[in-house]
N, C-alpha and C positions, 0 to 999 in steps of 0.2 A: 221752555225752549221752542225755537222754532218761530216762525210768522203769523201774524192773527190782520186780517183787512177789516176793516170797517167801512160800510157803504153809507154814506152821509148823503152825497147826491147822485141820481143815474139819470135824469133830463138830460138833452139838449139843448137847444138854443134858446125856449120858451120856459121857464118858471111854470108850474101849475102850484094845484093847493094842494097834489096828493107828491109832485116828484119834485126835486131843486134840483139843480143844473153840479155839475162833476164835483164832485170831492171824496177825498177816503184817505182814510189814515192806514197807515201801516206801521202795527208795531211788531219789530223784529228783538224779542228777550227785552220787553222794556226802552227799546230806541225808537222812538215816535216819528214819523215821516207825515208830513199834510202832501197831498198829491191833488191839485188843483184842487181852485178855492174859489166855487163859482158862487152866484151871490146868494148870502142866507148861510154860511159856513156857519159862523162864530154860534148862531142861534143853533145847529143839525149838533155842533160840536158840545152844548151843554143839554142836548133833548137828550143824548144818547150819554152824556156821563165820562166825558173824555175835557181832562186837565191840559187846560191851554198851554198850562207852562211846561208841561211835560213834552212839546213840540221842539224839538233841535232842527229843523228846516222844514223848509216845504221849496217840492217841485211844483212848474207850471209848465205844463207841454206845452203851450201857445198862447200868440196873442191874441185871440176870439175871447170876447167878453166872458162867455158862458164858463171858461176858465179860472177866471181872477178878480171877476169884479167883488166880491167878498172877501179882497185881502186888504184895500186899506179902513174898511172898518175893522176886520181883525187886527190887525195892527196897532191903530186906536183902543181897543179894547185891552191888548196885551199891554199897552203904557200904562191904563188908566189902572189897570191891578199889578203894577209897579213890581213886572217884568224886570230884572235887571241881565240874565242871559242872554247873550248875544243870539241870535236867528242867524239862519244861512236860508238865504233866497236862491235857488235855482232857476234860470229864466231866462228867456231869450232878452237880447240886450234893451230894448224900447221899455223894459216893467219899472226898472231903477227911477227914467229921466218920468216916468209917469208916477209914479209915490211919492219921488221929490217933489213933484209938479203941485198935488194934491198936498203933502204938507204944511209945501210956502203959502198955497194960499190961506191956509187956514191961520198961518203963523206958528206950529207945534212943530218940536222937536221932540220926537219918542228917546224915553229914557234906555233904549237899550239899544245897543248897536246893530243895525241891518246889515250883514254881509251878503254881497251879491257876486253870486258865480255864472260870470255867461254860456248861456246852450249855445252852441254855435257847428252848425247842419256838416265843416268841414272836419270836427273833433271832437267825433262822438266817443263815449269807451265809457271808463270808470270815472265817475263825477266827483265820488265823495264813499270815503274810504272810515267806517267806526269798529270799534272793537266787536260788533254785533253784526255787523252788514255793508257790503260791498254793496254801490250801485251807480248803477250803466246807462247813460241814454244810448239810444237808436232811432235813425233817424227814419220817421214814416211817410207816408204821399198823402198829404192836405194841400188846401190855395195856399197856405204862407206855410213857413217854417215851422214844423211840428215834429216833437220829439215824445218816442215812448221812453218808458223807462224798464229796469230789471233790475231787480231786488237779490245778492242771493247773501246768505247765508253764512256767516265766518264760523270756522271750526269751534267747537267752546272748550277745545285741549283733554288731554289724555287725563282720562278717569282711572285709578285703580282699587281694583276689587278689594273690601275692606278685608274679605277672607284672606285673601291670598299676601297681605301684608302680616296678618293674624301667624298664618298656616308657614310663612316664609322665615317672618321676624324681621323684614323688612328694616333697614337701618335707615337714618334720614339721607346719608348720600344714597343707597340705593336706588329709595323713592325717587329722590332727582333724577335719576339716569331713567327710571323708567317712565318718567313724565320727562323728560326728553326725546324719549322712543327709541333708547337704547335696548337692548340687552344688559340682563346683570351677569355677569363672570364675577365670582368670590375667590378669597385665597385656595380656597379647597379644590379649584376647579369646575363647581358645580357653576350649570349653565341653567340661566331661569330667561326664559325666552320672554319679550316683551308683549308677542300675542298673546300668552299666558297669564297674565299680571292684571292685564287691564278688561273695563267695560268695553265691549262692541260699543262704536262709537254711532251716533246717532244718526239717518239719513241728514243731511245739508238743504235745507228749504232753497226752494227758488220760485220765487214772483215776477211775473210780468206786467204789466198796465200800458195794452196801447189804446191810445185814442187822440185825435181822430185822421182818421186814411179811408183812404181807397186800400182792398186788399194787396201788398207790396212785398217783394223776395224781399226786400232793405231790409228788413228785421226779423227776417225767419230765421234766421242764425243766430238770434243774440236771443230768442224769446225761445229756443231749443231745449225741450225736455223741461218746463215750466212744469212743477207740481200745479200750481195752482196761475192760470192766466185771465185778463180782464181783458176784453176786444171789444170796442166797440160796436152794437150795431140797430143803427138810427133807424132802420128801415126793412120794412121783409119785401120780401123776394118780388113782387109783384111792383115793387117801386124801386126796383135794380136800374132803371135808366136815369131816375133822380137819385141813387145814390152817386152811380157814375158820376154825373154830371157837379154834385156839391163833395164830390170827395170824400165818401161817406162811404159805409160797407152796409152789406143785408146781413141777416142771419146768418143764412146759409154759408155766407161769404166768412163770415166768423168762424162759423164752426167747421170750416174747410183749412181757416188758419191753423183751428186747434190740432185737426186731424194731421196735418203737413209738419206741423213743430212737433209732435209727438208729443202734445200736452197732457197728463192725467185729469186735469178737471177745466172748464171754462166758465166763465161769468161773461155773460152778455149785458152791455148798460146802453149811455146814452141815446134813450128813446126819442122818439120826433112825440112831440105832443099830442099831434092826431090819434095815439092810440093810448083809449083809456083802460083797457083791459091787455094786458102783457102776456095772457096765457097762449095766446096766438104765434107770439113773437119764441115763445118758447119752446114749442112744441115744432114750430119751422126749425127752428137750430137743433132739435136733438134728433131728427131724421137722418142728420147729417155725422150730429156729436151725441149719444146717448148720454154723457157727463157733463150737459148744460145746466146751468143754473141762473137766476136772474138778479140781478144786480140791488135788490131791492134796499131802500133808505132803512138801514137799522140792523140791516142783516152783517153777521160776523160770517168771518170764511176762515174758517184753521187749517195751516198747512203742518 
């Protein structure tokens, strides 16, 4: 139970040999999420041991290459291993007429259906609703239209204590009432209360993934009391006027988000490639957040 991330890529806008550019999965109880799919996915996706088919959508916060240019070779790849489960695309509207584009000219038609759901900056909320997880865009301050997203958690239903069906006698319509979250009332009058019966139910995970902004109130409300959140930050503190300027947050600027949303943990990613050592970048954001952590390719984050 619960949420598990996987960090596949934490670059920005340049590829090196040691970081690829944004990707990460999130599986919530087994329901797989791709959350930008910059280039080099499909390859991060079989280093680290994650079943392509096991992907029921993927988000794309934006149209900056570093995003998605690894989604129509994924794609091609999920045909060629004869994929038949439909995909949902999440994605601002220009992604559709540009995969199409890339199709026709190859001539291929992928055996499995693409549904595409448009991000669009005036109606943001809940995108896409599974038996495992709700989840949200919110709209962030980049140059184009850029949307985070939040992950949370669906109840996994009322548990009852093997004892206390044992210790009760528990009848099968009982049971139903108390996995309804009734109370049981018997002929006899006896009152077996429903807090009584059942497992304390389990805390509710919640994830956030923004990137990329300028530090923004637009999404402190929706990214509120995150167990576990992703913010990006491209840049430390000493180059706060070029983050300014491309839209981009510092560390410090991340882990001031975390502190304001009342995050319990933070993950700092999308690094500017000038920096080849990260402990720098890390150590500015826990001055601010003592519960920083770095986005590193391979690393898991359990909520």
């Amino acid at each position: 139970m619960g949420i598990s991330v996987t960090i596949l890529g934490s670059n920005s806008a340049i590829p090196t040999t040691e970081r690829r550019p944004t990707a990460q999965i999130v599986d919530v109880n087994q329901d797989y999420t791709l959350v930008d799919c910059g280039e080099g996915t499909q390859i991060q996706l079989r280093k680290y041991g994650i079943k392509f088919q096991r992907i029921s959508r993927i988000l794309i916060s934006h149209m900056h290459g570093d995003h998605y240019f690894g989604l129509i070779g994924l794609l091609n790849t999920m045909h060629l291993l004869c994929r038949e489960k439909d995909l949902h695309i999440y994605a601002p509207a220009p992604l559709q007429k540009i995969i199409n584009i890339q199709l026709e000219a190859a001539h291929s038609k992928l055996r499995f259906n693409v549904i595409y759901h448009e991000l669009s900056m005036g109606n943001c909320g809940v995108i896409c609703e599974s038996k495992q997880v709700d989840i949200s865009s919110t709209p962030v301050k980049h140059r184009i239209d850029c949307f985070g997203f939040v992950f949370q958690e669906k109840s996994h239903g009322i548990n009852i204590r093997k004892e206390a069906i044992q210790q009760h006698n528990l009848t099968l319509e009982e049971i139903l009432q108390v996995k309804a979250g009734k109370d049981v009332i018997r002929e006899s009058g006896e009152l077996l209360k429903n807090k009584e019966l059942i497992v304390d139910p389990a805390p509710l995970a919640k994830y956030s993934f923004i990137s990329d902004t300028k530090p923004n109130p637009s999404y402190l409300d929706a990214i509120q009391d995150s167990d576990l959140l992703y913010h990006e930050a491209t840049f430390m503190n000493d180059m706060s006027k070029r983050a300014n300027e491309t839209f981009h947050s510092t560390t410090t600027q991340a882990a001031d988000v975390a502190l304001k949303a009342n995050c319990k943990r933070l993950i700092i990613g999308h690094f500017s490639s000038r920096y080849h050592s990260l402990e720098p970048l890390l150590n500015e954001a826990r001055q601010t957040f003592k519960n920083t952590e770095l986005a590193v390719e391979g690393a898991v984050f359990n909520v």
